[in-house]
C-alpha positions, 0 to 999 in steps of 0.5 A: 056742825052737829053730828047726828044721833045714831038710832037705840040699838034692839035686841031681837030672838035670843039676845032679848030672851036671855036679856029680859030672862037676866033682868027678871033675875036681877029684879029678885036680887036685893042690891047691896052698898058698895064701898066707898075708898074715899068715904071717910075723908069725905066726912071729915071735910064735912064736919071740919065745914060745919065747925068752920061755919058754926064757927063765923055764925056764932053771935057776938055779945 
């Protein structure tokens, strides 16, 4: 049987002045890349992909 949806928490006074002040301060911020631990090995299972299907897509003479 399916459990019901709880209703969406709202902030109310304080807490949604100081949540809609952040917010307004976050929005001048610039967001920043993050890095990736495992980026590297992930491009190289991508170019060793790519040579593999160029590799069977090639044409025979």
């Amino acid at each position: 049987m399916a459990l019901p949806i709880t209703p969406t928490p709202v902030l109310e006074g304080e807490d949604a002045e100081n949540f809609i002040r952040r917010l307004h301060e976050d929005l001048k911020t610039p967001a920043t890349l993050v890095p990736t631990p495992k980026i590297e090995q992930a491009r190289k299972l991508v170019r060793e992909y790519a040579r593999q299907q160029q590799r069977t897509e090639q044409p025979k003479p």
